[in-house]
C-alpha positions in Angstrom: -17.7 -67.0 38.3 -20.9 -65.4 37.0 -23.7 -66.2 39.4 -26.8 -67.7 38.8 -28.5 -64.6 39.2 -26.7 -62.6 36.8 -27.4 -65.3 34.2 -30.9 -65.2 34.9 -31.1 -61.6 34.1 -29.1 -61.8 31.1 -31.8 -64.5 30.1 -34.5 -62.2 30.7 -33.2 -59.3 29.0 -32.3 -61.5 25.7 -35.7 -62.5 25.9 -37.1 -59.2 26.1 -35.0 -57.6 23.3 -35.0 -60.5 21.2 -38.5 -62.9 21.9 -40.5 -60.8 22.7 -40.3 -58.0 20.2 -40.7 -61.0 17.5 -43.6 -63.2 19.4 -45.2 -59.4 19.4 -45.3 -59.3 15.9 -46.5 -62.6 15.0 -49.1 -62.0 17.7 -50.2 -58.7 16.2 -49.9 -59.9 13.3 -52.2 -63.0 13.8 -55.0 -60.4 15.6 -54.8 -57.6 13.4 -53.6 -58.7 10.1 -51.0 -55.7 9.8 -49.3 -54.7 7.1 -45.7 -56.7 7.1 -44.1 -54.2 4.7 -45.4 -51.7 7.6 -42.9 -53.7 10.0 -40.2 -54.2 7.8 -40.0 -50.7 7.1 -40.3 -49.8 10.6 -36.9 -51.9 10.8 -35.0 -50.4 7.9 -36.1 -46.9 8.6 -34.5 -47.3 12.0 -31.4 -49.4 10.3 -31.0 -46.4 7.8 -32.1 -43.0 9.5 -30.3 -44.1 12.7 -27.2 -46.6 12.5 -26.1 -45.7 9.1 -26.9 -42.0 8.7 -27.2 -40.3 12.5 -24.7 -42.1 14.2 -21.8 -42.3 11.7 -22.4 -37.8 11.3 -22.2 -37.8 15.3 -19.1 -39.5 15.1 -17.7 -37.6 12.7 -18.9 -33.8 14.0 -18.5 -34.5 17.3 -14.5 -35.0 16.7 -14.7 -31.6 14.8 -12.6 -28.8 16.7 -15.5 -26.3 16.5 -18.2 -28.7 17.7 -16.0 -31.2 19.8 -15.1 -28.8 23.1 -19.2 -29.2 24.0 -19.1 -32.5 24.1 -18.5 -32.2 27.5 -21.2 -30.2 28.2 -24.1 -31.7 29.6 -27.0 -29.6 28.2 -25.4 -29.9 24.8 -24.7 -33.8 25.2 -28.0 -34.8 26.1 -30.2 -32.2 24.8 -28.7 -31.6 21.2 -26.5 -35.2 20.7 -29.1 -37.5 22.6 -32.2 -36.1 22.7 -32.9 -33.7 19.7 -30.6 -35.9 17.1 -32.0 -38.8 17.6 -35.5 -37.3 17.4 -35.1 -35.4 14.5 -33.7 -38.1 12.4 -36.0 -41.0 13.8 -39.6 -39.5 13.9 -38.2 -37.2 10.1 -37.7 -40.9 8.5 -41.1 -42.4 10.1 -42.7 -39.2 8.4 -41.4 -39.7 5.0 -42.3 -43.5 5.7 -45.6 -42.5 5.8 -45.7 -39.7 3.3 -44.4 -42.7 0.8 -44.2 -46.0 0.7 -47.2 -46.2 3.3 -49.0 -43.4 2.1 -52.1 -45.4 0.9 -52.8 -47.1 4.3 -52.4 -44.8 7.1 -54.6 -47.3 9.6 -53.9 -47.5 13.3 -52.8 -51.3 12.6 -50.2 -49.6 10.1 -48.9 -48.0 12.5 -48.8 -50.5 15.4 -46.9 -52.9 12.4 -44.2 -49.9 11.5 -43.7 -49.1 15.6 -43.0 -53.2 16.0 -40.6 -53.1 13.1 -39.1 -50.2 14.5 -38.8 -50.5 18.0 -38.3 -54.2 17.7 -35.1 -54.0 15.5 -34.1 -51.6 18.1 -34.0 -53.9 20.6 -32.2 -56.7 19.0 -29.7 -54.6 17.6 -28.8 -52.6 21.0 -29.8 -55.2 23.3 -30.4 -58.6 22.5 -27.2 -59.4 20.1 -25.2 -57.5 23.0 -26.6 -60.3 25.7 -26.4 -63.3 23.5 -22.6 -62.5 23.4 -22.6 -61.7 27.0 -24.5 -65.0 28.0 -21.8 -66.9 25.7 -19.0 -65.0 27.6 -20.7 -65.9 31.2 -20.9 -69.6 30.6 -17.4 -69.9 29.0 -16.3 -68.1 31.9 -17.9 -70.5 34.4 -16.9 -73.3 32.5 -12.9 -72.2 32.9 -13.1 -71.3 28.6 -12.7 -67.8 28.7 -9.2 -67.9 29.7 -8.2 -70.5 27.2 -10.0 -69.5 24.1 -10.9 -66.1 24.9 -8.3 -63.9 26.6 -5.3 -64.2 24.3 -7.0 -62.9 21.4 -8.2 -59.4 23.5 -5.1 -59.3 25.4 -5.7 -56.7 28.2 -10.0 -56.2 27.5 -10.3 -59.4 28.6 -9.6 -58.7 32.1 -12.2 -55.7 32.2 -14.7 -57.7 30.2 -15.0 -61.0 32.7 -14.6 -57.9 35.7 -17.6 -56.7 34.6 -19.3 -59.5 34.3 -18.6 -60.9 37.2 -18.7 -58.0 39.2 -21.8 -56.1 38.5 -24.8 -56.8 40.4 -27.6 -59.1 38.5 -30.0 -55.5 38.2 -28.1 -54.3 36.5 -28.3 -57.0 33.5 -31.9 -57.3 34.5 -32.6 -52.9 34.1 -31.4 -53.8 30.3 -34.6 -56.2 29.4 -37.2 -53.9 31.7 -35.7 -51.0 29.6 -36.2 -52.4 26.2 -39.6 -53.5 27.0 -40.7 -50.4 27.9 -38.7 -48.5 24.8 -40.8 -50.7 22.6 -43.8 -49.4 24.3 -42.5 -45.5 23.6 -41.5 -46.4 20.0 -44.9 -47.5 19.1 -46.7 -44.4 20.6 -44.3 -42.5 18.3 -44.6 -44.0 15.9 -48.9 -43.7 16.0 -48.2 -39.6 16.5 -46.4 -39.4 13.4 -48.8 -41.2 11.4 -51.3 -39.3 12.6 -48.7 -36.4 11.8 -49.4 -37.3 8.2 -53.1 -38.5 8.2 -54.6 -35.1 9.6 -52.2 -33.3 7.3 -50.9 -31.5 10.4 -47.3 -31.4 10.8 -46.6 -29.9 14.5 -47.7 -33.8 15.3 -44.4 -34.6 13.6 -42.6 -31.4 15.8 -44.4 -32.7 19.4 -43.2 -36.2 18.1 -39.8 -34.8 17.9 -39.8 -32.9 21.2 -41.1 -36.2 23.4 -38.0 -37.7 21.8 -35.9 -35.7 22.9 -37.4 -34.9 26.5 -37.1 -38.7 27.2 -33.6 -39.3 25.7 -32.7 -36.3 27.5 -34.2 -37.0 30.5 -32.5 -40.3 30.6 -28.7 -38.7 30.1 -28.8 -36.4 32.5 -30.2 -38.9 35.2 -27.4 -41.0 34.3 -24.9 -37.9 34.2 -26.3 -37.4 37.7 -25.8 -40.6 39.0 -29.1 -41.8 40.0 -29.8 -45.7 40.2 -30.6 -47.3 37.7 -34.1 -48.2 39.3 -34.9 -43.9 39.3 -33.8 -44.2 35.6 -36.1 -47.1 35.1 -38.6 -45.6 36.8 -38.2 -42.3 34.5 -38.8 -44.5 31.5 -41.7 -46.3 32.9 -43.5 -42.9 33.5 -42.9 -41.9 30.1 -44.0 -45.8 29.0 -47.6 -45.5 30.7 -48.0 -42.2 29.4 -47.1 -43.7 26.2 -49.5 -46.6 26.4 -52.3 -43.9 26.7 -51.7 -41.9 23.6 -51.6 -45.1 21.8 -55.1 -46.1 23.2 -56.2 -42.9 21.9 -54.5 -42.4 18.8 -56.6 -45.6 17.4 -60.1 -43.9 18.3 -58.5 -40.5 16.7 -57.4 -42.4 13.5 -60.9 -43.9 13.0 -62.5 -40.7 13.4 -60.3 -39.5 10.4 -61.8 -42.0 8.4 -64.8 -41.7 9.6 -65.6 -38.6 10.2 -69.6 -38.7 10.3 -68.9 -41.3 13.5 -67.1 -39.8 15.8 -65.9 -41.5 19.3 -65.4 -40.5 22.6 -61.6 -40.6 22.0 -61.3 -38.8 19.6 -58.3 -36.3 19.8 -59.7 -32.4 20.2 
């Protein structure tokens, strides 16, 4: 049986990478009147940049006989494959985003709208399609289903996916939602650096974008490779979340300064 408590966290971490990125929207939508191709953009970039283009090229180079034997190294793994890949080809499509098809609003709201697209889709790709199947599994399970409907068609996975499910603790299920929450709050700090990247026509914004990428991805693998609990881990992101949260506060005074440069703010970026 799945307990009640694991359910509960499975709940709350569909909720977190499914809900809430999309109540966010509408919410921020409703406040600031955003741009929604901003947030649809936000979502393709990610769709394009990361599933269909980094991914697949990691999959394929990392099977290569010349690059394959450092997989197993850790500095390569999480710097280079984790961190720096992911970085490069994320915060590189937000900049051309911007460059582009957003070129003629570069506003703080856009911003906020393209980080929400982003970071949202994100979620509910990684996260919250992942627990709706896993919440389906749980209750089939509990209900005496999964053996009937489920197991003959996976044949041996079946016994290590109910294992799982039934054996890990409910934090772990939980650390999922807090994660994505959290991720969502990084994305759209990124997401304001780059804009502002292209708005100040100063591109090392776009390189320091890149680099806080790849420190927290980075951070994140090796933590794991380490085996710290998932709580340290979580704690790691949440650092990096607050800090995050800050820039964003201060990104929106810098961007108004850039249009308005004869009223300038306290918060303005020196």
């Amino acid at each position: 049986m799945v307990s009640t408590a694991s359910l509960a966290a499975m709940f709350f971490s569909l909720f977190a990478s499914l809900f809430l990125p999309v109540g966010l929207i509408i919410y921020f939508y409703r406040r600031y009147r955003f741009s929604v191709k901003a947030c649809f953009l936000g979502a393709g970039v990610f769709i394009l940049f990361q599933l269909l283009l980094r991914l697949p090229l990691l999959n394929y180079l990392l099977v290569q006989p010349w690059l394959g034997r450092f997989s197993t190294n850790i500095f390569f793994y999480a710097v280079v494959v984790g961190g720096f890949t992911a970085g490069l080809f994320e915060e590189c499509g937000r900049y051309l985003a911007f460059q582009t098809v957003l070129k003629g609003d570069l506003s703080w709201n856009t911003g906020l709208a393209y980080g929400l697209g982003h970071g949202g889709v994100e979620a509910i790709v990684l996260v919250g399609f992942t627990y709706i199947n896993n919440i389906v599994i749980s209750l089939m399970i509990n209900r005496g289903l999964f053996e009937q409907l489920i197991a003959p068609r996976l044949g041996a996975e079946a016994s290590l996916i109910k294992a799982q499910l039934v054996g890990l603790p409910p934090s772990v299920f939980l650390a999922a939602g807090v994660e994505r929450m959290l991720t969502l709050i990084v994305q759209l700090a990124l997401s304001l650096i780059v804009l502002y990247a292209v708005k100040s026509r100063r591109p090392v914004f776009l390189l320091a974008a890149i680099l806080l990428h790849t420190g927290l991805n980075a951070g994140v693998v090796y933590l794991q490779a380490g085996g710290a609990a998932i709580w340290t881990i979580e704690l790691f992101i949440a650092a990096a979340a607050a800090a995050a949260l800050y820039l964003i506060i201060r990104l929106k005074g810098s961007l108004e300064l850039l249009e308005n440069p004869a009223e300038p703010t306290d918060s303005a970026v020196q």
